[in-house]
C-alpha positions, 0 to 999 in steps of 0.5 A: 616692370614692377610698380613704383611709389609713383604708380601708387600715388597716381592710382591712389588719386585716380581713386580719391579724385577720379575727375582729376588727371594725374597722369602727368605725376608719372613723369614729373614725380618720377623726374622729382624722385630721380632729381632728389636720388641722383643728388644724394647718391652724388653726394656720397660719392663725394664724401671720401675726398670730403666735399658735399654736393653744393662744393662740387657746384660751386668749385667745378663752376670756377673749374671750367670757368678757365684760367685765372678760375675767379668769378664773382658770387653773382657769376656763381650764382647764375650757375649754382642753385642757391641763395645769396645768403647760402652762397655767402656761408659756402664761399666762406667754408670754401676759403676756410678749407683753403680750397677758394680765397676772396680778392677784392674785384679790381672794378668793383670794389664791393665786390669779392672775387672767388678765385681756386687755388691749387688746393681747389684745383685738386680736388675739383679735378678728383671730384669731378672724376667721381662726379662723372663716373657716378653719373654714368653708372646711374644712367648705364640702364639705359642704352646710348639712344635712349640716353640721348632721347632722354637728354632730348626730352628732359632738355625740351621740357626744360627749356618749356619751363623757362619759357 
């Protein structure tokens, strides 16, 4: 296998900083590296049915919530990566592009519900499609027990961080 930007930075610091041990850069610059590919190769997928990455997050997250499809921004939240601040500017595009609307919560009346409409529905589930299959084609190097290992793995060392 060729050398890779990783392989360089590593060789570069065990040149500059020989006492230091920069091996696990291997695997964490490469997981970073990959993290930042995969979301911008996701991203342009989705650009022909006009949705961006953080959309896809924060519709698909009311998708497979079920029927009536409506959680609140906190709900959202514990799923989609982003600041409250970020999630109020995308809640409130979403419901601009007639893809959300916001309902005020029947036990909390500070509270605004994200609820899909139908519009939403449709295109989540044309995202969704392409989300999936752009997965797929990035992980196709890889045979089916190494995709499994690897999910093993990266899940395991996920689970370390949360810790």
């Amino acid at each position: 296998m060729e050398k890779d930007i990783i392989d360089t930075l590593i060789s570069d610091w065990e040149t500059e900083r020989p006492e230091l041990d920069a091996s696990a850069m291997g695997i964490v610059g490469r997981i970073l590296s990959l993290g930042k590919n995969l979301e911008k190769s996701a991203s342009a997928s989705l650009c022909g049915i006009g949705i961006c990455y953080s959309d896809l997050d924060v519709l698909a997250t009311l998708r497979r919530s079920g029927a009536p499809y409506a959680l609140t921004p906190t709900e959202l939240m514990q799923s989609v990566l982003i600041t409250s601040g970020a999630m109020t500017a995308l809640l409130d595009r979403l419901t601009k592009l007639e893809s959300i609307y916001r309902v005020v919560d029947e036990k909390d009346k500070r509270v605004k519900r994200a609820i899909l409409t139908s519009k939403g529905i449709d295109i989540i589930d044309k995202a969704i499609e392409i989300r999936f299959k752009e997965a797929q084609n990035a992980i196709s190097p890889l045979s089916f027990l190494e995709q499994q290992h690897l999910s093993f793995l990266l899940k395991k060392l996920m689970s370390s961080q949360e810790a």
